[in-house]
C-alpha positions in Angstrom: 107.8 100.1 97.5 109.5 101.6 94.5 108.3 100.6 90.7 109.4 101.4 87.8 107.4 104.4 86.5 107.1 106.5 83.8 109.1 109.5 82.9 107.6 112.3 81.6 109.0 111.3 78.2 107.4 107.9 78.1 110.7 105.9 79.4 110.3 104.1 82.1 112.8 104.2 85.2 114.4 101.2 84.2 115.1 102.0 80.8 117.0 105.3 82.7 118.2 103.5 85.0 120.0 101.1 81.9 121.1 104.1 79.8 122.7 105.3 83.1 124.7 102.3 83.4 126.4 102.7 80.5 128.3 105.8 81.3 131.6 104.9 82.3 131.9 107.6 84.7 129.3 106.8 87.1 130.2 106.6 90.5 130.4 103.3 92.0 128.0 103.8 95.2 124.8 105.1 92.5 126.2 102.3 89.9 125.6 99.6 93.2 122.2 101.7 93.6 121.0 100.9 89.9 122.4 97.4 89.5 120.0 96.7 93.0 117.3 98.0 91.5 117.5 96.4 88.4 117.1 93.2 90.2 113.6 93.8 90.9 111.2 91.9 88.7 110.0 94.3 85.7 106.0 94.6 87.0 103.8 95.7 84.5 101.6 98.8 85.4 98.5 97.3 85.6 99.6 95.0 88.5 101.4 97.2 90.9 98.7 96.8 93.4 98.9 93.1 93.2 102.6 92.8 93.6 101.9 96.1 96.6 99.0 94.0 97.8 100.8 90.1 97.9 103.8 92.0 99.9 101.4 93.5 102.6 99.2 90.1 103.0 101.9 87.6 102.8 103.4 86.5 105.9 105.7 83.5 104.6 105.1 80.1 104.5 101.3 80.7 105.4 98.3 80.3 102.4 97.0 84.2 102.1 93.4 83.9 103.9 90.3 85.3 101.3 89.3 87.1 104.7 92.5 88.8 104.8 92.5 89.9 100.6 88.7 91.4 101.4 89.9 93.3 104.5 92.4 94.8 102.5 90.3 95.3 99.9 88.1 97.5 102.0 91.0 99.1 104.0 92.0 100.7 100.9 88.7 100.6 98.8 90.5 98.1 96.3 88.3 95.5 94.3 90.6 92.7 92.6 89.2 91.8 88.8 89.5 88.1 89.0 92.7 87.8 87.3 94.3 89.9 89.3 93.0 87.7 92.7 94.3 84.9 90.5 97.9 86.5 90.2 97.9 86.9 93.6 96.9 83.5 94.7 99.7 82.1 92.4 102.0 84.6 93.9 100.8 83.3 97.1 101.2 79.7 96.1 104.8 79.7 94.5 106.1 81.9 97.4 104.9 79.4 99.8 106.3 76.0 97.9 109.5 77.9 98.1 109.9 78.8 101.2 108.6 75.0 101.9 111.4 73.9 99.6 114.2 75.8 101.4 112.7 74.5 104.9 112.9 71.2 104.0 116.4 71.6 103.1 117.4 73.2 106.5 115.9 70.0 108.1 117.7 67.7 105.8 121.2 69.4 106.1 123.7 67.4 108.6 123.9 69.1 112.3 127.8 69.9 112.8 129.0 68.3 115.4 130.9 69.8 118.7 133.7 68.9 120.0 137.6 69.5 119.3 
């Protein structure tokens, strides 16, 4: 999964990837490339293995087992500080009511009906 990292002169990708946008004569294919990216929530360096970690472990719509964090823990010899296992646990959590919420509203919505 790609981050935003740092350049060599202490900007990070997205900052580049901003300045970038604002040359008019960008071609449209890498200016669709950038605006894509862009859309990806601004993680701060210090989390990048949670965000890595919630995206392997989470299997949607299913609570995150403590047995499955420890196995992957060891799998990569990772130990969580416990606001990080927190972060990821709320990760978990908000994830889960969402994909709940747009669940429910699939059941809800009115069949359409066959015929003519």
């Amino acid at each position: 999964m790609d981050y935003p990292k740092e350049t060599l002169d202490g900007q990070t990708e997205r900052s580049v990837a901003n300045k970038a946008l604002e040359n008019v004569k960008l071609k449209p294919k890498m200016r669709e490339e950038l605006e894509e990216k862009l859309k990806l929530p601004d993680i701060p360096e210090e989390y990048y293995v949670v965000w890595e970690a919630f995206w392997d472990l989470y299997v949607g719509g299913e609570k995150i087992a403590y047995s499955d964090i420890l196995s992957y823990c060891l799998l990569f010899s990772i130990q969580f500080t416990a606001s990080e296992l927190e972060a990821l646990r709320i990760m978990d959590s908000t994830a889960n009511a969402f994909v709940e919420k747009e669940m429910k509203k699939q059941r809800n919505k009115p069949h359409p009906t066959k015929g003519a």
